[in-house]
LUMNUNU-757277 format. One record per residue: residue in three letters; y, x, z of N, C-alpha, C, O in turn. Coordinates in pm, 1 decimal. Layout:
N
ALA, Y, X, Z, Y, X, Z, Y, X, Z, Y, X, Z
...
//
This chain:
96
UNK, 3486.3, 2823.3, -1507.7, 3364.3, 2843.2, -1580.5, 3322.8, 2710.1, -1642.1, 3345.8, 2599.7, -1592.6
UNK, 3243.8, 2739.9, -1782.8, 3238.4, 2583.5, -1871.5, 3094.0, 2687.1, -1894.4, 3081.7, 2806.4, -1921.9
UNK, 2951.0, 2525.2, -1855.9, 2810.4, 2577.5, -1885.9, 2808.6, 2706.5, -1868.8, 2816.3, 2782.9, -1965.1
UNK, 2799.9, 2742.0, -1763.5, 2785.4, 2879.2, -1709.8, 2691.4, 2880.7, -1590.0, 2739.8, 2826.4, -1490.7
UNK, 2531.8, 2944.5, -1571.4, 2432.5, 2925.3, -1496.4, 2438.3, 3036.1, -1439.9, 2490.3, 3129.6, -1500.7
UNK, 2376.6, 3057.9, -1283.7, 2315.9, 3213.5, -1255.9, 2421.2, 3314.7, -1213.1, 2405.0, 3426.9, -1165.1
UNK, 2551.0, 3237.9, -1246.5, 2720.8, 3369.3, -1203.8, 2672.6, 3402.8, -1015.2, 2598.0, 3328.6, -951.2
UNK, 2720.8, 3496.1, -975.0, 2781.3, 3507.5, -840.3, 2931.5, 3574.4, -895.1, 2964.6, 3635.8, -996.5
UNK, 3004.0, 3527.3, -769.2, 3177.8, 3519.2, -769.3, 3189.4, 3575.8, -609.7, 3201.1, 3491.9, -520.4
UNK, 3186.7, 3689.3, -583.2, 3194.7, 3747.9, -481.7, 3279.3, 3843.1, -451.7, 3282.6, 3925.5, -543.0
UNK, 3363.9, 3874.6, -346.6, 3442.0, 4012.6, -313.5, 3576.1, 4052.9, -419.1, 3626.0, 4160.8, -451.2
UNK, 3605.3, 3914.8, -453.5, 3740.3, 3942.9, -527.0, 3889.5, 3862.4, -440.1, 3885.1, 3772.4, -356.3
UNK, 3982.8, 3915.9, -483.0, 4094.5, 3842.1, -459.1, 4168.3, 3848.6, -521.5, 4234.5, 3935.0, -579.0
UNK, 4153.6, 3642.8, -505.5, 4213.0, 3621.8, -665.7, 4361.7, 3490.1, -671.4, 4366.5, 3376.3, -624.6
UNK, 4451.2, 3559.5, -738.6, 4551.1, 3457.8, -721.8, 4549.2, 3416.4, -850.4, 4480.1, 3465.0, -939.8
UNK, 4645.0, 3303.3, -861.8, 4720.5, 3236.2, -1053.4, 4867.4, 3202.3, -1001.8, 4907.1, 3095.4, -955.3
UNK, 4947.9, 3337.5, -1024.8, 5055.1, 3276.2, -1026.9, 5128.6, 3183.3, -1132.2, 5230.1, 3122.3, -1098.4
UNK, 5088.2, 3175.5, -1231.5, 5122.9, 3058.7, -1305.2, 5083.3, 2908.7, -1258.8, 5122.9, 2818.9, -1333.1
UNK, 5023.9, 2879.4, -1166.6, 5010.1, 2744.6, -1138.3, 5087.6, 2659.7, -1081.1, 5125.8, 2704.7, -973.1
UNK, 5143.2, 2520.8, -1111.8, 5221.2, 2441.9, -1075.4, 5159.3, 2321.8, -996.5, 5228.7, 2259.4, -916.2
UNK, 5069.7, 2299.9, -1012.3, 5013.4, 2193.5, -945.4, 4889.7, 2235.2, -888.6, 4886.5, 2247.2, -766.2
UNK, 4778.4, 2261.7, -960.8, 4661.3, 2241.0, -936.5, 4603.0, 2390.3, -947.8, 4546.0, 2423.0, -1052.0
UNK, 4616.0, 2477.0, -846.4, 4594.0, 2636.8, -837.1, 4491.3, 2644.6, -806.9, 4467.2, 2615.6, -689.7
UNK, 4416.8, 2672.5, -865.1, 4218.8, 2702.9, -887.6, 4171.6, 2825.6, -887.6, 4144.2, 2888.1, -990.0
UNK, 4161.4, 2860.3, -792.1, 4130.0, 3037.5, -831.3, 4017.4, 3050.1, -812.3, 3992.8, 3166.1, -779.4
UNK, 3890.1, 2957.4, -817.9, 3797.0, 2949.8, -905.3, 3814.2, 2822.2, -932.0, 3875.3, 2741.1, -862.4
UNK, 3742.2, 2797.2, -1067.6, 3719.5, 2710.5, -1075.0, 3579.6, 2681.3, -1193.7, 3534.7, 2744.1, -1289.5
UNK, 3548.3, 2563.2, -1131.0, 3406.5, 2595.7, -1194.5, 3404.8, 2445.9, -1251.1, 3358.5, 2367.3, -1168.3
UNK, 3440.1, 2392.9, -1360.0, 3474.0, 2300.7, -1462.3, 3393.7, 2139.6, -1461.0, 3435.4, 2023.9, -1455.1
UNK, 3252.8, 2206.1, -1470.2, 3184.9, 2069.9, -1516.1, 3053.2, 2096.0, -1448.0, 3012.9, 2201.8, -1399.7
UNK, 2985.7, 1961.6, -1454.6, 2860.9, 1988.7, -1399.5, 2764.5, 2047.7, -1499.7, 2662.5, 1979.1, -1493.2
UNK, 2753.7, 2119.7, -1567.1, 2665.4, 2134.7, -1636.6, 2625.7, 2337.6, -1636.4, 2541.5, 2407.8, -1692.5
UNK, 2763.1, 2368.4, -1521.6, 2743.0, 2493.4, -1458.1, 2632.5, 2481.1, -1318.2, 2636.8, 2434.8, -1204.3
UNK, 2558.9, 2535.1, -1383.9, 2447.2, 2540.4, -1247.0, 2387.3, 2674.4, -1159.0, 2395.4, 2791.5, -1196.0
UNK, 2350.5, 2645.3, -1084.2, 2306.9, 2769.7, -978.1, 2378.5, 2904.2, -957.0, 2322.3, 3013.0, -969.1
UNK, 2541.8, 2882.0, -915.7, 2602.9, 2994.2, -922.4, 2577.5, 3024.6, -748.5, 2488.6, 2989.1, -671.1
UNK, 2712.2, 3114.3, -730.9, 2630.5, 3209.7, -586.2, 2809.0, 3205.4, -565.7, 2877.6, 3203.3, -667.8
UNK, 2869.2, 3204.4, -442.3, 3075.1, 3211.6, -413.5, 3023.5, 3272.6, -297.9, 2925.6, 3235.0, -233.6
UNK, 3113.1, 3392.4, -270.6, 3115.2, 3432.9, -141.3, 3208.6, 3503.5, -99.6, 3267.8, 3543.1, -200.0
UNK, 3257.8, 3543.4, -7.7, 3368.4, 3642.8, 28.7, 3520.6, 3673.5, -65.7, 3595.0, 3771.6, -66.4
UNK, 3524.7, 3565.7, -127.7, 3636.7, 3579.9, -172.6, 3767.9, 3562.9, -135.4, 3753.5, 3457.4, -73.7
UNK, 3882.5, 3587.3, -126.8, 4037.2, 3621.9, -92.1, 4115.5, 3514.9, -156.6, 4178.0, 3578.4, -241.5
UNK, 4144.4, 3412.6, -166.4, 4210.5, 3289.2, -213.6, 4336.4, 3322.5, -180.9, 4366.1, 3342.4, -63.1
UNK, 4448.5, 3335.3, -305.1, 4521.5, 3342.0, -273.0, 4656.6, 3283.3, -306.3, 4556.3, 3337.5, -352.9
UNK, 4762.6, 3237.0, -330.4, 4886.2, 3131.9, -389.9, 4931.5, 3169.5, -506.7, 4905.9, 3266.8, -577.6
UNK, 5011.3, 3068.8, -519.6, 5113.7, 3104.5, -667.9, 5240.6, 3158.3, -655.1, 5320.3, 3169.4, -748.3
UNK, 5270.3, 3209.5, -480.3, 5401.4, 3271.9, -474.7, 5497.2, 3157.4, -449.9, 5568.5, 3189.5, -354.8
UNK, 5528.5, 3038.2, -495.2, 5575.0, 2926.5, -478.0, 5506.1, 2802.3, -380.6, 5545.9, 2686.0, -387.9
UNK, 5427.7, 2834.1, -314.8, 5373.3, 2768.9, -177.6, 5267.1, 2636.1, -227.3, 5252.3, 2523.8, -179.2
UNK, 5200.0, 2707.1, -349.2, 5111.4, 2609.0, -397.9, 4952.8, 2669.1, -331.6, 4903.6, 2750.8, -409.5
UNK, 4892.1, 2651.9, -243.2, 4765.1, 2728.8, -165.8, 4661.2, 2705.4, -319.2, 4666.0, 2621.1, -408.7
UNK, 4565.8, 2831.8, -292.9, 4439.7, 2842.4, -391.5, 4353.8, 2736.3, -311.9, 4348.1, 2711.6, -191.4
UNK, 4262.2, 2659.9, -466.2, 4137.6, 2628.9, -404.4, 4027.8, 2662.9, -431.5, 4011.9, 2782.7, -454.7
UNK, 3923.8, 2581.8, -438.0, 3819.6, 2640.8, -531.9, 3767.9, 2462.3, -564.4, 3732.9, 2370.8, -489.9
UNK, 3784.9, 2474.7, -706.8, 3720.7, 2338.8, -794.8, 3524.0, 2348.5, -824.6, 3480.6, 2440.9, -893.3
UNK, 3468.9, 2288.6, -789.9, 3360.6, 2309.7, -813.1, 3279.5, 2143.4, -850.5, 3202.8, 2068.2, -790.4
UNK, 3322.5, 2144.2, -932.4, 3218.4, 2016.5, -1035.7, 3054.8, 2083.9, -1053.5, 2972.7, 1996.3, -1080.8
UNK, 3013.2, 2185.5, -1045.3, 2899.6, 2177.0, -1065.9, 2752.0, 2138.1, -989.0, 2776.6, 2077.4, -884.8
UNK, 2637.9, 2152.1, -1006.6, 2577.0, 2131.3, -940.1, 2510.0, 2256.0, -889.1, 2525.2, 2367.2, -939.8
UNK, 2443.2, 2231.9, -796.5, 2343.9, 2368.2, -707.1, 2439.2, 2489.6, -690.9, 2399.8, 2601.2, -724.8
UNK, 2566.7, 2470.6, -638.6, 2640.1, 2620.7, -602.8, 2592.7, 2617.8, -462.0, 2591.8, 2531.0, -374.7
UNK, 2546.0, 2765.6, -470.2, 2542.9, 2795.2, -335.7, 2673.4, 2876.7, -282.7, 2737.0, 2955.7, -352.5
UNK, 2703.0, 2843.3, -144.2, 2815.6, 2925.4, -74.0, 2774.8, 3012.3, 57.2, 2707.9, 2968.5, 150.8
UNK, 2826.1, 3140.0, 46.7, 2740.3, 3226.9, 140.2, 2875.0, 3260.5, 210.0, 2909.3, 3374.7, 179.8
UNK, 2974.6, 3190.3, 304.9, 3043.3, 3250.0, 372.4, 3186.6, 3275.3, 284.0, 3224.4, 3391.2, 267.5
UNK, 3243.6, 3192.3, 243.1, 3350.7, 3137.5, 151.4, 3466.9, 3125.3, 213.2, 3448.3, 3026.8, 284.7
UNK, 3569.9, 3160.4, 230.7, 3687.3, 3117.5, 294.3, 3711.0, 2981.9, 183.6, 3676.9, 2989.4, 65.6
UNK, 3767.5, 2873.4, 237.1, 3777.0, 2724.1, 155.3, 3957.1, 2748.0, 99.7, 4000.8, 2687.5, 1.9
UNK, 4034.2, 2836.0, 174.8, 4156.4, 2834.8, 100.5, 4208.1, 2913.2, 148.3, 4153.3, 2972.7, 241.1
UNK, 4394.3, 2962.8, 86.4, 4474.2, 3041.3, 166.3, 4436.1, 3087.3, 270.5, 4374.3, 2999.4, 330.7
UNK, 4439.8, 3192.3, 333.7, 4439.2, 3206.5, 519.3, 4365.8, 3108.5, 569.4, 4428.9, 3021.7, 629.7
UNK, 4249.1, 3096.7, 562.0, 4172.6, 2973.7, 566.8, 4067.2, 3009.7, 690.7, 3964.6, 3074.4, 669.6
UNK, 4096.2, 2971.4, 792.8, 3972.7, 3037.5, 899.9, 3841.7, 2919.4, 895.6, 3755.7, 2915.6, 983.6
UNK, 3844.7, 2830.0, 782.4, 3713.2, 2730.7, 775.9, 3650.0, 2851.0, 687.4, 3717.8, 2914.1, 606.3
UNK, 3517.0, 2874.9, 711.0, 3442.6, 2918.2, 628.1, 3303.2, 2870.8, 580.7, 3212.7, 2874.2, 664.0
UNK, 3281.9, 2835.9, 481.4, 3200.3, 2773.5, 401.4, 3022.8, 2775.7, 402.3, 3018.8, 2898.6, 408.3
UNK, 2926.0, 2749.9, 401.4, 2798.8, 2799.4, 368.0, 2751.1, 2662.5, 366.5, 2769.0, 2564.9, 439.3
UNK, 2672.1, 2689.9, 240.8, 2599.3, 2573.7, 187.4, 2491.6, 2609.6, 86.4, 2534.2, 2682.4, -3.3
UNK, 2344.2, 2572.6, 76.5, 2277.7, 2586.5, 27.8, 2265.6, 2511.8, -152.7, 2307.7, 2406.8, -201.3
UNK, 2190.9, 2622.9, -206.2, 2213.3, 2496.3, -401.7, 2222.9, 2346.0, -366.9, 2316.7, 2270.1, -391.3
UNK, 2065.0, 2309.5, -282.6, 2023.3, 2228.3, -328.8, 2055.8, 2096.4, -205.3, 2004.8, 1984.8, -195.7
UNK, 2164.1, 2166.0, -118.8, 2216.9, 2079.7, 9.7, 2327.9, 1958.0, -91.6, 2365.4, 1970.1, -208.3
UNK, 2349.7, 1871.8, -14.9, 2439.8, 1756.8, -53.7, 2578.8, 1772.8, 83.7, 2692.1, 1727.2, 68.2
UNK, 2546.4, 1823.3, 169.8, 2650.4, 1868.4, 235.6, 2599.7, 2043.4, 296.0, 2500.8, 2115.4, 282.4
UNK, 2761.4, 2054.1, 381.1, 2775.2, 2235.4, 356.2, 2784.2, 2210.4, 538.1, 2822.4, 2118.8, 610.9
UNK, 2717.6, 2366.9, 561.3, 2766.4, 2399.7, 697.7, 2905.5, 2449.7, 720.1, 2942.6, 2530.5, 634.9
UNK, 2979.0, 2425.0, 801.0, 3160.4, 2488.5, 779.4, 3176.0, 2533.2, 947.8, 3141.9, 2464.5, 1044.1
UNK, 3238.4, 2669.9, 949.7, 3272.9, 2710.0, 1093.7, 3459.2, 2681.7, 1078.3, 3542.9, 2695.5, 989.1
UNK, 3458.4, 2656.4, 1156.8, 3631.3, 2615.3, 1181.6, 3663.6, 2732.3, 1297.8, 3632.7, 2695.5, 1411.1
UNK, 3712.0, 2846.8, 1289.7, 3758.5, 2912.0, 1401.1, 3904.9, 2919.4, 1430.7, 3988.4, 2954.3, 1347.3
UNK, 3932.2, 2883.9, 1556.8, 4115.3, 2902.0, 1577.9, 4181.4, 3021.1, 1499.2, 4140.8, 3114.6, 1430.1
UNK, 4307.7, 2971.2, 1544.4, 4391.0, 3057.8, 1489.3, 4424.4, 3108.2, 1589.5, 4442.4, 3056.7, 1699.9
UNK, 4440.2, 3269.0, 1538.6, 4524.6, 3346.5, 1665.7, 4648.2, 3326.8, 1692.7, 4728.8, 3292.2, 1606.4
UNK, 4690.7, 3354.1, 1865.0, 4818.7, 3277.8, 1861.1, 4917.8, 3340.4, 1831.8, 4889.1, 3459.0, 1847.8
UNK, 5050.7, 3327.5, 1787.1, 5098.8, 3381.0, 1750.7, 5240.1, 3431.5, 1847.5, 5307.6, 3340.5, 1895.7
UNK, 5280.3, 3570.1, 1872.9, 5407.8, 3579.8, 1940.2, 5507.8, 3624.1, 1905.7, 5605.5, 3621.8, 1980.5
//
């Protein structure tokens, strides 16, 4: 997103398999995007073992419970107008 105010980005899952380096499956450009809303979204690869992230140059995004990447058990929440985010880190299940 370029100057884009007011979006929520919620309840999708979203891959780019065309990406080689820098796989953004959101991405939110510049600061001049303000007061968007990210939540519950499905981050997902390029098939070639490049993990999704989420780029966020803007200012005042709020995050309501965000997975931060791939299979990502950190999950995100952070208020517009916070300078840092609350993050839950939960284990991974083990695997047999």
């Amino acid at each position: 997103m370029t100057d884009s105010d007011r979006n929520s980005i919620n309840g999708n899952v979203i891959d780019d398999t065309s990406a080689s380096t820098n796989n953004y499956a959101i991405n939110i450009f510049n600061s001049t995007s303000n007061s968007n809303y990210i939540s519950g979204n499905i981050l997902g690869d390029n098939g070639a073992g490049v993990t999704a992230t989420i780029n966020d140059a803007a200012t005042d995004t709020t995050y309501g419970g965000q997975a931060t990447a791939l299979s990502s058990t950190d999950i995100l929440f952070k208020q517009s107008a916070s300078t840092a985010a609350f993050q839950i880190k939960m284990p991974m299940a083990p695997v047999y």
